[in-house]
C-alpha positions as CSV (number, residue, x, y, z in Angstrom):
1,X,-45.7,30.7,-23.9
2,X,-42.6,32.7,-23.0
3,X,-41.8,30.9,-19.7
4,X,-38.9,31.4,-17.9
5,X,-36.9,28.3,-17.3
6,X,-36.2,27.9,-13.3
7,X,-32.2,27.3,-12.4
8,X,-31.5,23.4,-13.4
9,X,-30.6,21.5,-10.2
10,X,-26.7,20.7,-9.5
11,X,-26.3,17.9,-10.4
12,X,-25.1,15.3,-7.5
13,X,-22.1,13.5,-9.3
14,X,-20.6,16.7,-10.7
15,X,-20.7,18.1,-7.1
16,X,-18.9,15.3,-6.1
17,X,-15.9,15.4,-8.2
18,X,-15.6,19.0,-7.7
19,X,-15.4,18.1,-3.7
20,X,-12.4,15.4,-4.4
21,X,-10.7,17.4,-6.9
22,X,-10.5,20.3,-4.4
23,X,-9.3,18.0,-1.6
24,X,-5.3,19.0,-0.9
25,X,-2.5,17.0,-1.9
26,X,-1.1,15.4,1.3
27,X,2.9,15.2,1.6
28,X,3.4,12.1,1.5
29,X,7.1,10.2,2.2
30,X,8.0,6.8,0.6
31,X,10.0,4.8,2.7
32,X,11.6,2.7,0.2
33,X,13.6,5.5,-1.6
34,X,16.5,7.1,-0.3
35,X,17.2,10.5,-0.3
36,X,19.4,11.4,-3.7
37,X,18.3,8.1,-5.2
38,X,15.7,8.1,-8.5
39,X,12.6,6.4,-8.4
40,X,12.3,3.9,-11.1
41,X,10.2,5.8,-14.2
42,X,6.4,5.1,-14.0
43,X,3.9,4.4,-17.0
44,X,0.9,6.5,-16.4
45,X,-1.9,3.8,-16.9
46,X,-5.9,3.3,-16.1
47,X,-6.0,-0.4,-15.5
48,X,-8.9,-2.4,-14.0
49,X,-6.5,-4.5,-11.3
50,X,-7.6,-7.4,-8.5
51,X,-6.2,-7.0,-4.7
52,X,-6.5,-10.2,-2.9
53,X,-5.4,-10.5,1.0
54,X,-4.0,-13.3,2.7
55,X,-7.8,-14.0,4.4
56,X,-9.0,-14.5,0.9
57,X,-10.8,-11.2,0.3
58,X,-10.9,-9.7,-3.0
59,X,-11.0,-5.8,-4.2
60,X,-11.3,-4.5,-7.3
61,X,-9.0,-1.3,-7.4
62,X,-7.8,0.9,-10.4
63,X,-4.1,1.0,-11.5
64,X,-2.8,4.5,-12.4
65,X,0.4,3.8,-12.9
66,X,2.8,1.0,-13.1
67,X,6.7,1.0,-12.8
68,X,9.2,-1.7,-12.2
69,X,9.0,-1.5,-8.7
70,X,5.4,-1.0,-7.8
71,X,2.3,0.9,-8.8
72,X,-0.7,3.5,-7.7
73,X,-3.4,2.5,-6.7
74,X,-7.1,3.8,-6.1
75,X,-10.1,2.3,-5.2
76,X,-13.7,3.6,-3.8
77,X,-14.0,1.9,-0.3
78,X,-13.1,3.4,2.6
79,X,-11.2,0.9,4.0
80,X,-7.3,0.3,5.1
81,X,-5.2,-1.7,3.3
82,X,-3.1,-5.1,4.6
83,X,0.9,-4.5,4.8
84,X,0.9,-7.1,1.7
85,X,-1.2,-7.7,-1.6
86,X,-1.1,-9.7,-4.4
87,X,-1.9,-7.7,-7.2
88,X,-3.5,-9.4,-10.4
89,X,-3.9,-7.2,-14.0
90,X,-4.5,-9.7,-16.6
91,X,-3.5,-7.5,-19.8
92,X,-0.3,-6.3,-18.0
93,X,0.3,-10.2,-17.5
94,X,1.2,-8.8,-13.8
95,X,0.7,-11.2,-10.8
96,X,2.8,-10.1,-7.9
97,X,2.6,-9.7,-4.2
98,X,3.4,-6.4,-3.0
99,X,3.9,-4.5,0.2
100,X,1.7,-1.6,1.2
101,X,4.2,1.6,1.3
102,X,1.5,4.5,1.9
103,X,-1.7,4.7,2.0
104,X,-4.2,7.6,1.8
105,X,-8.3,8.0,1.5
106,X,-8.9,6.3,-1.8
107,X,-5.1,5.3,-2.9
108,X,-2.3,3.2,-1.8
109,X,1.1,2.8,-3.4
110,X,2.6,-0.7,-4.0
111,X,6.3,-1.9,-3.7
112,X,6.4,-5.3,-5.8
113,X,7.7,-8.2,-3.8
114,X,11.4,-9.1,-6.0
115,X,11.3,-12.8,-6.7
């Protein structure tokens, strides 16, 4: 009547976030700013956002944040990016190519292509 309730099991998504929120932020250096000069002001943002290649390929990715200039990226393969993308996010009305500036496991940061 009284019985006592085993340990629940972890449960296998909340043991993954807890393994990529404990991964370490990586230095990371952006070659398109100059040392003493201000990075244009970014809109934090959690857009659903379209990478296409030059071959053709397509990847969904997730926009989480947007400036002038160029954006952050993150998507859920494990794959390396092309040196240039054109980035589609309908309600943003954006449709730009843009260079690949970094690049780590997950996330990439964008540099729009000035027309």
């Amino acid at each position: 009547m009284f019985k006592k309730t085993s340990p629940a099991r972890p449960d296998p998504l909340a043991e993954r976030l807890r393994k990529i929120a404990d991964v370490q932020a990586e230095d990371v250096n952006y070659s398109s700013v100059q040392p003493g000069e201000k990075r244009s002001e970014r809109k934090p943002t959690f857009k659903a956002a379209t990478l296409t290649f030059i071959t053709g390929e397509r990847v969904d990715v997730v926009m989480k944040n947007v400036s002038d200039t160029g954006a952050r990226i993150e998507f859920m393969r494990d794959m390396t990016l092309p040196d240039r993308v054109l980035v589609a996010e309908p309600t943003l009305r954006l449709k730009v190519w843009a260079y690949v500036i970094w690049q780590t496991r997950g996330a990439a940061g964008l540099q729009f292509v000035k027309t």
